[in-house]
N, C-alpha and C positions, 0 to 999 in steps of 0.2 A: 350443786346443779348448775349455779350462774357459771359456773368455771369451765365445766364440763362444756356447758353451748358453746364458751366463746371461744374455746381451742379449739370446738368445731366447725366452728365458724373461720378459722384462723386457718384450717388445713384444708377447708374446701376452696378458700379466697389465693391459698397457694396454687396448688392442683386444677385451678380454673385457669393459671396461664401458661398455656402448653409453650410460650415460646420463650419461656426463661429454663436456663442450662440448670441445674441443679448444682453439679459439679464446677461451675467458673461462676452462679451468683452471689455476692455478698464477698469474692476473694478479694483480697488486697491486693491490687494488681503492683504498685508502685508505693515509694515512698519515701520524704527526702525530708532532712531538717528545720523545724520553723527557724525563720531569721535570727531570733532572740530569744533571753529568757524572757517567762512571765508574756508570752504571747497571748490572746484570748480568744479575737474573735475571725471569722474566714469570710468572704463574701468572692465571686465570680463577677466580673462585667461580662462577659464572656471570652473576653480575649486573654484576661490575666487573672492571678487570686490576691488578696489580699485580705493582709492580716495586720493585730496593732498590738504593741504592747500594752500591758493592763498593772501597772504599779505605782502608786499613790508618792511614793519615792523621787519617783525619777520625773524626768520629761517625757511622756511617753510618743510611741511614732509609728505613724501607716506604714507599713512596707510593701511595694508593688512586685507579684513575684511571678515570674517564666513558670504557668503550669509542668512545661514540655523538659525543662532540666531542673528548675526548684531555685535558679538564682535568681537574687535581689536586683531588679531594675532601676528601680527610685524609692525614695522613702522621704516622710513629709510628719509634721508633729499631728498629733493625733488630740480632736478635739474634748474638751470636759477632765476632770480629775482621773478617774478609772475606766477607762475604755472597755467593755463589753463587748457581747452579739454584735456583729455588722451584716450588711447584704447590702444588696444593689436592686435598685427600683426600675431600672431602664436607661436611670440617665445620670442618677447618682449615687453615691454610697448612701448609706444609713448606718450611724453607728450609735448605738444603746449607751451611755455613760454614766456614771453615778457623779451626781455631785455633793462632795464633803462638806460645802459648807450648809446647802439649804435639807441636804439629808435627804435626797430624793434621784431619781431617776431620769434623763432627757434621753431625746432619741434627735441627732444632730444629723443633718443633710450637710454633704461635704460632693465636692466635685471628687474625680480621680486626681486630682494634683494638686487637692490640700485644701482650697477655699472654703471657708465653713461659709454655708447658706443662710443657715439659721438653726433655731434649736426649741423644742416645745416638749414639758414637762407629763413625761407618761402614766396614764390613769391605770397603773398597772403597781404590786406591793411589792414583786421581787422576779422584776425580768430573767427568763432564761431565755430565748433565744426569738429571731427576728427573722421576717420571709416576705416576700412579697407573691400574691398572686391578681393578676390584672392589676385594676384600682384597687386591694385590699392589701391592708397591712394585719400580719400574723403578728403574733406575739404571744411567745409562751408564759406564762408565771408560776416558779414554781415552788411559790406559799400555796396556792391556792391550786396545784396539779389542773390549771387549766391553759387552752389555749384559745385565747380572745383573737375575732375577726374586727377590724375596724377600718373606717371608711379613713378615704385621708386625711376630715376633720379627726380623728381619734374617737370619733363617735360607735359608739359598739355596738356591733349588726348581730355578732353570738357568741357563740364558743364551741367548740371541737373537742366531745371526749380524749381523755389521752388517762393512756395505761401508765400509771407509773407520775413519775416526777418528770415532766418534760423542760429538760436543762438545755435542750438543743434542738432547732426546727430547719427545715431546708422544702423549698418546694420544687419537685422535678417532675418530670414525665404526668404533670397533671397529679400527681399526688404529692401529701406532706410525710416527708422522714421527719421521725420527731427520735429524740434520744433522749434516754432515761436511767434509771437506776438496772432495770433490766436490761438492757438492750436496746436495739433498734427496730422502730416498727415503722410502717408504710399505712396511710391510709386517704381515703380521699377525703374529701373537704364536708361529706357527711358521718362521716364516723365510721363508715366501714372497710374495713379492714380487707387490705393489697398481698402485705411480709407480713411476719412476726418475726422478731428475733433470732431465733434459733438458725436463720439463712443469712445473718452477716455473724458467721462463728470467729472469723479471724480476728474480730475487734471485742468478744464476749468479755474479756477481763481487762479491756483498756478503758483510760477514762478520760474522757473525749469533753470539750468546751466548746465548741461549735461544729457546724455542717454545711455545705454547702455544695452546688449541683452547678458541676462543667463537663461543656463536652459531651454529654449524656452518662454523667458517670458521678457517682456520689463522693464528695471529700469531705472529709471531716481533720480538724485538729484536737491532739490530744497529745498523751506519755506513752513509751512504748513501752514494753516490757523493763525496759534499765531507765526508765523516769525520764528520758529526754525525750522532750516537746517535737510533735512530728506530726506533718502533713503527710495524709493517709488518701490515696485513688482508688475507690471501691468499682468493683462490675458490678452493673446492674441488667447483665446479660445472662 
């Protein structure tokens, strides 16, 4: 019966926005190569994307990249052991990183051209993905399939139902895309539901490590169908 409400809740939340195309929303409009192997995380300033590599291996590195052709601008070493989720606050990046030696999680403030700000240890078990909305920091976890609001202390104001395992979050058009083991879903910042998945069909068997909102258009990184790592331009028209 809970299943029953909430798909109907899911098709009247669709069908209530008469000014999205059915046919051109959720298509993959574009889509070009990430930089490198072992890419992870995507963040927008607005003007540019970027993304970092995530391998315990190497030296990992930001790369600043042309949304409009998909080439490499700049690129700058990428801060903490494994680089994760990133976004952008307004003024600087945010990038999620694990650290190998103390076994834990930070979430490091970086300019666009590499300067680490600083960095503070996340009250979170197993980050999936990072957003900002106004003064609020999102954050997925998904040990615990939740996603925590917190002020810029890291002080924790709630949480945001979320369907599924949320491995990936993005906030646009006033609402948060969150990305899961299902799909893609939309909701606002109370829990009710905008999309369900079944309207980004072009990405339903891709698997995707981050999200993120330019331009008025959703991107995410992930594998395409032949395994290689690619930055995806979604309509959200």
């Amino acid at each position: 019966m809970i299943k029953v409400l909430l798909l109907f809740t899911i098709f009247l939340s669709f069908n209530a926005c008469a000014d999205l195309d059915e046919d051109t929303f959720g298509k993959v409009l574009e889509t070009f190569p990430a930089p490198a192997e072992y890419c992870y995380g995507l963040a927008s300033d607005g003007t540019y994307l970027y993304t970092a590599t995530s391998n315990l291996q190497t030296t990992n590195i930001v790369y600043q990249i042309d949304p409009k052709t998909g080439n490499e601008l700049n690129s700058f070493p990428a801060p903490g052991d494994i680089p994760d989720a990133m976004t952008f606050d307004g003024t600087n990046l945010r990038i999620l990183s694990y650290d190998s030696t103390n076994k834990n999680y930070r979430l490091y403030t970086i300019t666009t051209t590499g300067s680490i700000l600083g960095s503070v240890v996340l009250p979170v078990e197993r980050p999936g993905g990072i957003t900002f909305q106004d003064d609020e920091i999102l954050i997925s976890d998904y040990n615990t399939n939740k996603i925590y609001r917190f002020d810029q202390s890291l002080n924790a104001i709630e949480t945001i139902p979320s369907i599924g395992t949320p491995y990936a979050i993005a906030m646009g058009n006033n609402y948060l895309w969150t990305y899961t083991s299902d799909g893609i879903w939309a909701v606002d910042l109370n829990g009710n539901f905008y999309i369900d998945k079944y309207n980004i069909a072009d990405l339903q068997w891709k698997s995707l490590s981050d999200l993120s909102f330019h331009d008025n258009h959703l991107w995410a990184l992930g594998d395409n169908f032949s395994r290689t790592l690619t930055i995806f331009k979604i309509s959200l028209e």
